[in-house]
TORKOL-4160 file (C-alpha; in steps of 0.2 Angstrom, whole numbers, padded with zeros to 4 digits, m for minus):
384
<pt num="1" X="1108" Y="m0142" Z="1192"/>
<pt num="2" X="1103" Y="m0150" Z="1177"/>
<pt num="3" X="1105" Y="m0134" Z="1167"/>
<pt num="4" X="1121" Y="m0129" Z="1173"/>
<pt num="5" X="1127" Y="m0147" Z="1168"/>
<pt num="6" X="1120" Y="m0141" Z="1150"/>
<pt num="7" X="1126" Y="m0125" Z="1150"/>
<pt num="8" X="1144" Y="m0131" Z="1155"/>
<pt num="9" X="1142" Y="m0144" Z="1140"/>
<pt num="10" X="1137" Y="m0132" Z="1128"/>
<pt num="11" X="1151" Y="m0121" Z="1131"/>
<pt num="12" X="1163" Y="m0135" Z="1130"/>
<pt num="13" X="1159" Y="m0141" Z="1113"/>
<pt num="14" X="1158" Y="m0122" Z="1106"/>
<pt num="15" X="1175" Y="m0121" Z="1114"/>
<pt num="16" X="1180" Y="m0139" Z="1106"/>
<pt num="17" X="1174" Y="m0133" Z="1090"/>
<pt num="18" X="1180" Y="m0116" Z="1087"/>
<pt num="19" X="1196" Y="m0111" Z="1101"/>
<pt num="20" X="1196" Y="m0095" Z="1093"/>
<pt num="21" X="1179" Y="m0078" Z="1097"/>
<pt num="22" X="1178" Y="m0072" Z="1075"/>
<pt num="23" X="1189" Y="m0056" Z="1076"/>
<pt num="24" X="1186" Y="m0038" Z="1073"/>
<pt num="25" X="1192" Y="m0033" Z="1055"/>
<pt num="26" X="1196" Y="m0016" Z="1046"/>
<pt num="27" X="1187" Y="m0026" Z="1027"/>
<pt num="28" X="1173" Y="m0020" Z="1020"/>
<pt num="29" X="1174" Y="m0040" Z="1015"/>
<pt num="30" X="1181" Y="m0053" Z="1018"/>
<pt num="31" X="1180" Y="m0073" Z="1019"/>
<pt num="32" X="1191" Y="m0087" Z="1028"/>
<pt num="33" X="1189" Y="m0102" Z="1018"/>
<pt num="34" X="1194" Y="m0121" Z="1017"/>
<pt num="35" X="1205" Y="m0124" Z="1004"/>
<pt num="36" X="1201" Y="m0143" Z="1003"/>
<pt num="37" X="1182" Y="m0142" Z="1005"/>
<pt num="38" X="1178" Y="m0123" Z="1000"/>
<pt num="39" X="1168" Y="m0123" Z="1018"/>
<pt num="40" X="1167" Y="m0105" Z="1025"/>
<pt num="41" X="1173" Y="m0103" Z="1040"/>
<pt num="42" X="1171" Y="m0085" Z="1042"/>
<pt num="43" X="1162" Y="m0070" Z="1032"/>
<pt num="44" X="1158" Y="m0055" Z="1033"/>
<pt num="45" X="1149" Y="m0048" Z="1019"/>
<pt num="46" X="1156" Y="m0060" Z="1007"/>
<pt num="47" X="1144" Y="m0061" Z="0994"/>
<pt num="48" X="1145" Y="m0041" Z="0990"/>
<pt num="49" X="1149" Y="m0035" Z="0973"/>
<pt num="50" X="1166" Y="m0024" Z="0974"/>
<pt num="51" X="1180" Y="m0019" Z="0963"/>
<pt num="52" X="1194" Y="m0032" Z="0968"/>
<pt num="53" X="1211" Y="m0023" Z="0961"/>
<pt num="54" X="1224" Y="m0033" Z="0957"/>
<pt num="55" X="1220" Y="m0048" Z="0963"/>
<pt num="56" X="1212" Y="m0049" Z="0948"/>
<pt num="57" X="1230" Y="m0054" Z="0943"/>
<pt num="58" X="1228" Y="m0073" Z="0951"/>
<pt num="59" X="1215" Y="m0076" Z="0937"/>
<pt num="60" X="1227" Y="m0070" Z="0922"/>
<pt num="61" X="1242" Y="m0079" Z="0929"/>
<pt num="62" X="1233" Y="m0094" Z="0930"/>
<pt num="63" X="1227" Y="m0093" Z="0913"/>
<pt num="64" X="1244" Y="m0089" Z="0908"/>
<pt num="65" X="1250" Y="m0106" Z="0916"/>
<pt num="66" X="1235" Y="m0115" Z="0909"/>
<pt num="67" X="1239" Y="m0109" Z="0891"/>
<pt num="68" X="1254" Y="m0106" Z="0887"/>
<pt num="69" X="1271" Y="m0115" Z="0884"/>
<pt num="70" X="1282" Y="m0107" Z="0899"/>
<pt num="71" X="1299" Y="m0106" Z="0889"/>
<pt num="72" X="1289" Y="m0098" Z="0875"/>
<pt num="73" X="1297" Y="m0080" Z="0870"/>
<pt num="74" X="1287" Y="m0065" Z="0868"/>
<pt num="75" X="1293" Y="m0049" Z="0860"/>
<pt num="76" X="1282" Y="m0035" Z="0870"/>
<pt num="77" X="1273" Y="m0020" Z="0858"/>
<pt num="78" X="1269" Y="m0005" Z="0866"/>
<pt num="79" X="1251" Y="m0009" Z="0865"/>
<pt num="80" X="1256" Y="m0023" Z="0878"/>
<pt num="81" X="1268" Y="m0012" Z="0889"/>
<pt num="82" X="1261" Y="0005" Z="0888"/>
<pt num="83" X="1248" Y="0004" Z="0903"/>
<pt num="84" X="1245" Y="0012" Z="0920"/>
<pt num="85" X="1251" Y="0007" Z="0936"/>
<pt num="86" X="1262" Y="m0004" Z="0944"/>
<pt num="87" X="1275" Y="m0015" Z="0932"/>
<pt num="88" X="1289" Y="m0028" Z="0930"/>
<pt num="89" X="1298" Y="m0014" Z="0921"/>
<pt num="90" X="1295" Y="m0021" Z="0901"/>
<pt num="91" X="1296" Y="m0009" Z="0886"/>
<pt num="92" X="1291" Y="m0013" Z="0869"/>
<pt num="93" X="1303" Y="m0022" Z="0861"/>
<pt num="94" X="1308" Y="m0034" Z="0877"/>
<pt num="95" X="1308" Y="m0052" Z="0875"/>
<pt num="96" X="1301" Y="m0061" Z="0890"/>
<pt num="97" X="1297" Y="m0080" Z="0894"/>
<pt num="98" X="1280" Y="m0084" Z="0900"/>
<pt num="99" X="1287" Y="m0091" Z="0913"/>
<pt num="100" X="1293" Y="m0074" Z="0918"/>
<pt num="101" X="1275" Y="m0064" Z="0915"/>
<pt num="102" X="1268" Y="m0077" Z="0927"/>
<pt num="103" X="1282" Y="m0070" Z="0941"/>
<pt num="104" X="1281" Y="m0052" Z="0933"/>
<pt num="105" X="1260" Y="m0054" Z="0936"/>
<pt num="106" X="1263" Y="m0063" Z="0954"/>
<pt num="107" X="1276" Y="m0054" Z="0962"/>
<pt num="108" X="1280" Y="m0036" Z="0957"/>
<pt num="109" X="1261" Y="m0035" Z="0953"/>
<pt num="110" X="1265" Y="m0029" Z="0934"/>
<pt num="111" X="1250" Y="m0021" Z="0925"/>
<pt num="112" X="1264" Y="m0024" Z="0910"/>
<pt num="113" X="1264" Y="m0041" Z="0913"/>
<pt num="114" X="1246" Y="m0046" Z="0912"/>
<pt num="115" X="1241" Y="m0037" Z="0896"/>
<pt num="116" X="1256" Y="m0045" Z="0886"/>
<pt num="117" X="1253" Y="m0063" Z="0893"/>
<pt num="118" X="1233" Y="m0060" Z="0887"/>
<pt num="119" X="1238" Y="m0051" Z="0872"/>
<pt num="120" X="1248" Y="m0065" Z="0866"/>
<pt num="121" X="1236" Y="m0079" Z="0873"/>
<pt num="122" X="1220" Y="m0071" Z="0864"/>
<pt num="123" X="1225" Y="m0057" Z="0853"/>
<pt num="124" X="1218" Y="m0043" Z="0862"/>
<pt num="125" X="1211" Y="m0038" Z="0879"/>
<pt num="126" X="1192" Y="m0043" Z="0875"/>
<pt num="127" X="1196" Y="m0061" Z="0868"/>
<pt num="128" X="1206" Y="m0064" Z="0885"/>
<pt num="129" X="1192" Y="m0056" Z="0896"/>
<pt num="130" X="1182" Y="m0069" Z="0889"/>
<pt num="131" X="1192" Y="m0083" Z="0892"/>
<pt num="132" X="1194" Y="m0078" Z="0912"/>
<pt num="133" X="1176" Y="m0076" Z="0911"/>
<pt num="134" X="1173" Y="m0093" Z="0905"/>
<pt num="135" X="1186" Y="m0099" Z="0918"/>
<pt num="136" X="1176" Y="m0091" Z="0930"/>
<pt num="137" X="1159" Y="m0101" Z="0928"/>
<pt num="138" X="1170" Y="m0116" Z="0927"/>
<pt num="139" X="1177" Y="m0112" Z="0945"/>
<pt num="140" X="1157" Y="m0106" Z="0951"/>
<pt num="141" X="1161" Y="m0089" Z="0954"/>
<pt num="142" X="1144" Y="m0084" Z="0951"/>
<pt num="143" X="1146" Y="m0064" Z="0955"/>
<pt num="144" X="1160" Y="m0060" Z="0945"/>
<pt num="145" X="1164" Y="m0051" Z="0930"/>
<pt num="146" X="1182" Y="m0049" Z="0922"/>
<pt num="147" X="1184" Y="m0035" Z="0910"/>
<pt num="148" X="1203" Y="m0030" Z="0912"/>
<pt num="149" X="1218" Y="m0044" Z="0916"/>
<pt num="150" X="1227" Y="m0033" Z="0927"/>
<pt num="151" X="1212" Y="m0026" Z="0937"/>
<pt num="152" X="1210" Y="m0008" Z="0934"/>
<pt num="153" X="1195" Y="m0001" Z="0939"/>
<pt num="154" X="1181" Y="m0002" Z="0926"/>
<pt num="155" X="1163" Y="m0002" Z="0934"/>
<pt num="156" X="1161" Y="m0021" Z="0925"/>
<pt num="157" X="1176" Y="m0028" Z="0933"/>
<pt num="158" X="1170" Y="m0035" Z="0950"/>
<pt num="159" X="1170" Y="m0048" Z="0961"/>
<pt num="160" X="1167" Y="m0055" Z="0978"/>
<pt num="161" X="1177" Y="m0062" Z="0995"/>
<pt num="162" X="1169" Y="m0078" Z="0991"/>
<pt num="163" X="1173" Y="m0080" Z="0974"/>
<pt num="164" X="1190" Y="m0074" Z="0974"/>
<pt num="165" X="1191" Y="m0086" Z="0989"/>
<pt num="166" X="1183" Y="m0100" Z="0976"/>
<pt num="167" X="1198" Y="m0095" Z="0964"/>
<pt num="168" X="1213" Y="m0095" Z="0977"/>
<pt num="169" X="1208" Y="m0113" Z="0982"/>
<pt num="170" X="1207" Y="m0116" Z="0964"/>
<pt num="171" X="1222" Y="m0109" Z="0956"/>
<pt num="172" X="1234" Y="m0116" Z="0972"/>
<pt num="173" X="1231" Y="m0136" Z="0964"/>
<pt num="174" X="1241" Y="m0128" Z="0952"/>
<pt num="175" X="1259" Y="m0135" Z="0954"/>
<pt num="176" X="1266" Y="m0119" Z="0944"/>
<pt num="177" X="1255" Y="m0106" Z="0950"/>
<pt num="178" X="1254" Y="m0110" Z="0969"/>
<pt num="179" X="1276" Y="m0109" Z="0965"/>
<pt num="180" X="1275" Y="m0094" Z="0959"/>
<pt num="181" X="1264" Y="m0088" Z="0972"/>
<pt num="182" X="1273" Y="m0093" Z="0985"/>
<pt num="183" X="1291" Y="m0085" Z="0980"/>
<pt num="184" X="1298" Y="m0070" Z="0991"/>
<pt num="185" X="1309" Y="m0068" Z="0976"/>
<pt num="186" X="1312" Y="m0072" Z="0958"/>
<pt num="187" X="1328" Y="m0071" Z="0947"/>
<pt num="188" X="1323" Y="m0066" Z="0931"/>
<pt num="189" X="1331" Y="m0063" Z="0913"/>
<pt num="190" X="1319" Y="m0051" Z="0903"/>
<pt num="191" X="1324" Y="m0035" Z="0892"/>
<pt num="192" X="1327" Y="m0032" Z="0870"/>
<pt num="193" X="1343" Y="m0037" Z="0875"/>
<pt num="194" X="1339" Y="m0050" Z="0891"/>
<pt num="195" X="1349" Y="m0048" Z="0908"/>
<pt num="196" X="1346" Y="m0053" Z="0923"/>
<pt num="197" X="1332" Y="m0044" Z="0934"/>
<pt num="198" X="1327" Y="m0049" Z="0954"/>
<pt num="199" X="1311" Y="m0046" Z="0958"/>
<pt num="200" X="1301" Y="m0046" Z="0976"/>
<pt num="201" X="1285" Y="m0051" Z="0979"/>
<pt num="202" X="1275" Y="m0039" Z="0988"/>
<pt num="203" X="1264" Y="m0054" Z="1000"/>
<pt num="204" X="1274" Y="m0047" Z="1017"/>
<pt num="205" X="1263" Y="m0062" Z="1026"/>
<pt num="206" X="1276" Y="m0074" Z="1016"/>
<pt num="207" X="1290" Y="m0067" Z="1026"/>
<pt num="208" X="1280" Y="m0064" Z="1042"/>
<pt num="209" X="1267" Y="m0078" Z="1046"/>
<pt num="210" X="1269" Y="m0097" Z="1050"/>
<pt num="211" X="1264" Y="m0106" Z="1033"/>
<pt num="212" X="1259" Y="m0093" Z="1022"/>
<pt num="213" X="1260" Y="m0099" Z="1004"/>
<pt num="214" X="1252" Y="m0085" Z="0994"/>
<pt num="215" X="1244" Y="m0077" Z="0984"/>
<pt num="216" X="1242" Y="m0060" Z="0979"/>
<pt num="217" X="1240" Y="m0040" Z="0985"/>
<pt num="218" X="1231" Y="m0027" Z="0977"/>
<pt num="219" X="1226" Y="m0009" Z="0976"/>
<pt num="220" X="1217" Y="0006" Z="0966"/>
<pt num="221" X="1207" Y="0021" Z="0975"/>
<pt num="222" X="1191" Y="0015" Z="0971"/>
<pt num="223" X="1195" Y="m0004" Z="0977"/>
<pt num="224" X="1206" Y="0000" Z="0993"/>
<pt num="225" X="1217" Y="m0014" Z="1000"/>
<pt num="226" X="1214" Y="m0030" Z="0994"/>
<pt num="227" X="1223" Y="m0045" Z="0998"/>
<pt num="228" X="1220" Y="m0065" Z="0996"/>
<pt num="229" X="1230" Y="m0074" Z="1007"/>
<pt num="230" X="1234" Y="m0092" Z="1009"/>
<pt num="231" X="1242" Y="m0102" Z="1022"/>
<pt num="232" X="1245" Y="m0121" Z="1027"/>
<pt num="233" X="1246" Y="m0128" Z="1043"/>
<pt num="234" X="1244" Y="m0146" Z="1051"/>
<pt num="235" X="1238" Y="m0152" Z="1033"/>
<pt num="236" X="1225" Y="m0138" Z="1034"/>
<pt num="237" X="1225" Y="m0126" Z="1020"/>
<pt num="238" X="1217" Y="m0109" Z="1023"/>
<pt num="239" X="1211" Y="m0094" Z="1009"/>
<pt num="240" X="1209" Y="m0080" Z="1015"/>
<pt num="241" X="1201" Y="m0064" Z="1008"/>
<pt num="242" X="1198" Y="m0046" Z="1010"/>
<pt num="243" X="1190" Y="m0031" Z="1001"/>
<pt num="244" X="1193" Y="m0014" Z="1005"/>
<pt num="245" X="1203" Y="m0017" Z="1020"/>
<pt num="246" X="1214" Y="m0002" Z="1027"/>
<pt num="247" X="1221" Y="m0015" Z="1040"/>
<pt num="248" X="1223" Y="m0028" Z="1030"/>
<pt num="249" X="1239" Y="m0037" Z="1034"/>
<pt num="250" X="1233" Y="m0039" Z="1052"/>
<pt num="251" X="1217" Y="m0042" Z="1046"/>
<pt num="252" X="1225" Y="m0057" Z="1039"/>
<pt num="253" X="1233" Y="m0062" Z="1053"/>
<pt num="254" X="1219" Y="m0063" Z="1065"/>
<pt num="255" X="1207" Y="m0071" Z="1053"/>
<pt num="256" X="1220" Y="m0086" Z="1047"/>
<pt num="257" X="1223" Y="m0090" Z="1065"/>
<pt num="258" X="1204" Y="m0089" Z="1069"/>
<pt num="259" X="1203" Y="m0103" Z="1053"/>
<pt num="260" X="1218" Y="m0114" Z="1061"/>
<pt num="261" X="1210" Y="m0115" Z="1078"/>
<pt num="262" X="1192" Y="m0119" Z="1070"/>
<pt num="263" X="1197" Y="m0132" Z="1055"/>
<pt num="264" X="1207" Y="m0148" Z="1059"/>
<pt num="265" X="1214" Y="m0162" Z="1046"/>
<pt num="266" X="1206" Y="m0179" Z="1050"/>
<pt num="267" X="1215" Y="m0193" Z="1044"/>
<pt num="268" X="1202" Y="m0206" Z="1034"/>
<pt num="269" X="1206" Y="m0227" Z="1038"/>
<pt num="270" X="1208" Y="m0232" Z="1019"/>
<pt num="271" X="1209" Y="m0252" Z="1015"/>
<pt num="272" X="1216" Y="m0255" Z="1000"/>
<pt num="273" X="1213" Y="m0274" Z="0990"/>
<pt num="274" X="1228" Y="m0283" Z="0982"/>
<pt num="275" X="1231" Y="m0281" Z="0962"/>
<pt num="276" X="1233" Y="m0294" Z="0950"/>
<pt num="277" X="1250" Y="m0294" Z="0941"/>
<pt num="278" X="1253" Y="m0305" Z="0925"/>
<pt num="279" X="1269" Y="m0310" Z="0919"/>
<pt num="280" X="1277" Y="m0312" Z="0937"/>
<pt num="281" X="1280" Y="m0325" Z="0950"/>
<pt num="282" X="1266" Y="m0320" Z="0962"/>
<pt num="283" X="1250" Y="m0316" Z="0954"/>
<pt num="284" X="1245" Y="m0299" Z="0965"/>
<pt num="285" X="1253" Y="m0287" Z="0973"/>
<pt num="286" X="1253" Y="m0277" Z="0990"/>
<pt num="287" X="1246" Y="m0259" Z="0988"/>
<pt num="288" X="1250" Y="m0242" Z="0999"/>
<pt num="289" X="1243" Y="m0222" Z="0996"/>
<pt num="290" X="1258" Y="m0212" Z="0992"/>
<pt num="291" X="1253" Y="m0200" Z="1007"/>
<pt num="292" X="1241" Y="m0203" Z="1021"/>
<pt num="293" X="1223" Y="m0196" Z="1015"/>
<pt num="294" X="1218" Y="m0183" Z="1025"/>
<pt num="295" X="1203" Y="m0168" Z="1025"/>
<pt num="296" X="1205" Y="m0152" Z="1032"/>
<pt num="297" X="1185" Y="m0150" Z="1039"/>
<pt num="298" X="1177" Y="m0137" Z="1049"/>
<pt num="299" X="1159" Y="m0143" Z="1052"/>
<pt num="300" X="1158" Y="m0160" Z="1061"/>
<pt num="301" X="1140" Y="m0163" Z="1050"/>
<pt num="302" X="1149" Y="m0168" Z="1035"/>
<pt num="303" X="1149" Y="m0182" Z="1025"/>
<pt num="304" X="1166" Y="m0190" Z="1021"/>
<pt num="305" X="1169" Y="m0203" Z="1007"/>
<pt num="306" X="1178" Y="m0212" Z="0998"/>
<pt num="307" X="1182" Y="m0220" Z="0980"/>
<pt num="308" X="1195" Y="m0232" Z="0978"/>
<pt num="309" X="1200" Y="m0232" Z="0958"/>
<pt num="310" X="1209" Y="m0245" Z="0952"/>
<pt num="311" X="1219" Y="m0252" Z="0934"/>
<pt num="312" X="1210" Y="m0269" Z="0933"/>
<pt num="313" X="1228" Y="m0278" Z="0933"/>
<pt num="314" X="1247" Y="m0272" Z="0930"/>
<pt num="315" X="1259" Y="m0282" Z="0917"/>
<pt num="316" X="1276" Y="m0284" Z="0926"/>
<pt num="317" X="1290" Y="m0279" Z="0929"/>
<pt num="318" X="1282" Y="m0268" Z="0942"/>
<pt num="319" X="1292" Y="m0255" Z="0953"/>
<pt num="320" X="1287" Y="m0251" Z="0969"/>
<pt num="321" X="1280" Y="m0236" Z="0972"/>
<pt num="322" X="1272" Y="m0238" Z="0953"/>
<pt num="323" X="1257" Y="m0228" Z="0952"/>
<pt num="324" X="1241" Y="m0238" Z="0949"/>
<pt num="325" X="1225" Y="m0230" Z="0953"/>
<pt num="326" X="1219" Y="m0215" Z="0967"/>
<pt num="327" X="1210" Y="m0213" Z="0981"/>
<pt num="328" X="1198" Y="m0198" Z="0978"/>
<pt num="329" X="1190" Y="m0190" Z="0994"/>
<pt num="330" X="1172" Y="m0183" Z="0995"/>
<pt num="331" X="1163" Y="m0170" Z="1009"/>
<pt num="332" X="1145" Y="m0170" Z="1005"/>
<pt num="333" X="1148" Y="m0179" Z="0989"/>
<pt num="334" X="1159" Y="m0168" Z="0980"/>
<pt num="335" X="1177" Y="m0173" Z="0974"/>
<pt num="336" X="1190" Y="m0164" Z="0986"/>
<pt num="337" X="1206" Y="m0173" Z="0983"/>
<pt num="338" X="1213" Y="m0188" Z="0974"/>
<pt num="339" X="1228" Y="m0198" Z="0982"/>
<pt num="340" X="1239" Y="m0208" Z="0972"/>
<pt num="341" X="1240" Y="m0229" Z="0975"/>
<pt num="342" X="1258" Y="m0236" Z="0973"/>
<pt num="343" X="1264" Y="m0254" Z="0973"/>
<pt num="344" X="1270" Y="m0258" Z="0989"/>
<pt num="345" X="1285" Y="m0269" Z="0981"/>
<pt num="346" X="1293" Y="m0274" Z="0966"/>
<pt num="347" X="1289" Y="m0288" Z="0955"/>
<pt num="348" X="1300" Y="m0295" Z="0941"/>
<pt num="349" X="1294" Y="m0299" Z="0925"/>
<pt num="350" X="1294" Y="m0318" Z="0923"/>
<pt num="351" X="1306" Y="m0321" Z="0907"/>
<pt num="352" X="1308" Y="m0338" Z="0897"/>
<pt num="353" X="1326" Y="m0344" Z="0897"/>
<pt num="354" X="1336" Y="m0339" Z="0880"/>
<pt num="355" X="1337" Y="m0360" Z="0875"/>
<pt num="356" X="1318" Y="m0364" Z="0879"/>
<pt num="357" X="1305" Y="m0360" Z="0864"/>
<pt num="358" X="1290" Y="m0349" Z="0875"/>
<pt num="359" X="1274" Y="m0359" Z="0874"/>
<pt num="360" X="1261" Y="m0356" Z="0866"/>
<pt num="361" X="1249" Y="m0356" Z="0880"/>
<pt num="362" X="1263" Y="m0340" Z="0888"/>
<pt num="363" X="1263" Y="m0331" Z="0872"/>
<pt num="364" X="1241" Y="m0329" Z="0871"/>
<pt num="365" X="1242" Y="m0326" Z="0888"/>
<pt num="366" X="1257" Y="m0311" Z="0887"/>
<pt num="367" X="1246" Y="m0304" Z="0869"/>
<pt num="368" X="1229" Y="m0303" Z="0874"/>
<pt num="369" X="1236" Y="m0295" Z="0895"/>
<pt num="370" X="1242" Y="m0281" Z="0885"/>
<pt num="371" X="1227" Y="m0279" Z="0873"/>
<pt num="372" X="1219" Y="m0279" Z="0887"/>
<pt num="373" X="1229" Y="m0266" Z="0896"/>
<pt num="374" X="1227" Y="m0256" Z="0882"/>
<pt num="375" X="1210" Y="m0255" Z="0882"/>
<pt num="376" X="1207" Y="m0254" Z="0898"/>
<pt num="377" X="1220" Y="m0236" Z="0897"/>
<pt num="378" X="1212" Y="m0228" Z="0883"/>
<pt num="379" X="1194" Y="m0228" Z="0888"/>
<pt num="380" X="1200" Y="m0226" Z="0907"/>
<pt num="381" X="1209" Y="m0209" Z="0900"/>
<pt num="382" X="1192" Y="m0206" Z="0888"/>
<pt num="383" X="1183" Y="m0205" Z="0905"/>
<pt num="384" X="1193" Y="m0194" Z="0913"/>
């Protein structure tokens, strides 16, 4: 009796855990990773060496937003335009926007668009290959090596599911990139004369699955189907990854709905002090996170904490909803997320009237508050 009471148990906390059996999928590899924490949630020869097409392209488009000023007008050369491969239609001579690579590299997949973007970042291919391969050990994605930005096959150029999974959850903390990404459509003004163009992006799981935000298809012979894939639900954001996957837009769908029904967004109890306001009535003011703070987690053994960072005092006039410090949010002691603290409520500056001479006592007190602030500022922004 007692072990069919344990059995019955066991099966109800796999079943708690995980309402989902890990699907069957057509990848030679793939991942299902949480955004937020980087925890896998599914693999399947993740950690193999292959040739990732061009998804290749997420790395240079972030580059591109990282770098480069996006109004900033490039006139193409056919060195930049003249390459193999799929394309956002430039020819030498066109003047194009960065802002419009990015969407040219994102969308329509261009090979064009990637080798003027790095061109014009580093000068030529080889300078920008090192750049993404410096990016790289930034992000940790140890077994990875860039050659091309626009992902034809070279036997150096290669990646794995779990690192391109590492650089999806990277590149979508990108406001501009994780836009882009996530556009069915873009219009567009490029050409040696610039008209408008419209271009689609090729990501069908935008159009056809519940919360997909992203990020970017691929393809070559020696690479098959490749596809990164991201897609938010219940404040859980999901990467997902395949390699050689003849299947893979279903592959896609079955492993993000796997991820929702094994990862869930735990909202954390933060309690915030008061801070001290000079120059006002009342000497602090009421705090508040601009957002609840939340964590998208998949294993139940991990370790959530918190930082509360804080200006040591504000100077009024203060406006609610001001920002003045964060909350940042660690699983197993790494940063995951940082939520903004606002004021709560407005304070008016305290003001001597026009006919009174201000103290002496007021004006100290008002000089050495800002000195202070400024201090505080400048090695607060040193730190950071």
């Amino acid at each position: 009796m007692k072990k069919c009471v344990l059995f019955i148990l066991l099966l109800a906390l796999f079943s708690f855990t995980c309402a989902a059996s890990a699907p069957d999928v057509s990848a030679s590899s793939a991942v299902v990773m949480v955004a937020d924490t980087a925890e896998v949630v599914f693999e399947k020869n993740a950690y193999e060496k292959r040739p990732m097409a061009s998804t290749t392209k997420i790395m240079t488009a972030l580059l591109t937003v990282e770098c480069a000023t996006p109004s900033r007008t490039v006139v193409t050369t056919a060195e930049m335009v003249n390459v193999e491969g799929t394309s956002m239609g430039l020819k030498a001579g066109d003047k194009v926007t960065f802002h419009d690579l990015v969407y040219g590299m994102l969308l329509a997949s261009g090979n064009d668009a990637a080798n003027t973007a790095a061109i014009s970042i580093d000068g030529s291919i080889e300078a920008f290959a090192r750049r993404m391969n410096a990016k790289a050990t930034q992000i940790g994605m140890s077994d990875t090596h860039f050659v091309t930005p626009s992902g034809l096959d070279d036997q150096n150029h290669y990646s794995t599911a779990y690192d391109m999974a590492l650089l999806g959850c990277y590149a979508l903390r990108n406001p501009a990139f994780r836009q882009a990404c996530s556009s069915t459509g873009a219009r567009l003004c490029y050409g040696q004369e610039p008209y408008v163009r419209y271009l689609s992006n090729h990501n069908k799981l935008l159009k056809s699955f519940e919360g997909a935000i992203g990020i970017k298809t691929g393809f070559t012979k020696k690479s098959g189907r490749c596809l990164v894939s991201a897609a938010v639900r219940n404040g859980v954001t999901l990467v997902c990854v395949t390699l050689n996957a003849p299947d893979d837009w279903n592959d896609h769908r079955r492993l993000l709905e796997y991820g929702f029904s094994c990862v869930t967004a735990k909202q954390l109890n933060v309690s915030l002090p008061e801070l001290d306001v000079y120059g006002a009535e009342s000497s602090t003011i009421s705090l508040m996170t601009s957002e609840p703070v939340t964590v998208a987690l998949f294993s139940d053994e991990s370790e959530i904490t918190t930082q509360i960072l804080l200006k040591k005092f504000e100077l009024a006039p203060v406006q609610c909803g001001d920002v003045v410090g964060c909350v940042r949010v660690l699983v197993n002691g790494n940063a995951v997320d940082e939520i903004p603290i606002v004021s709560y409520e407005s304070l008016a500056a305290v003001t001597v009237p026009t006919n009174e001479e201000p103290t002496l006592f007021f004006r100290v007190k008002t000089f050495l508050s800002k000195v202070w602030l400024k201090i505080h500022d400048f090695f607060r922004k040193a730190d950071s």
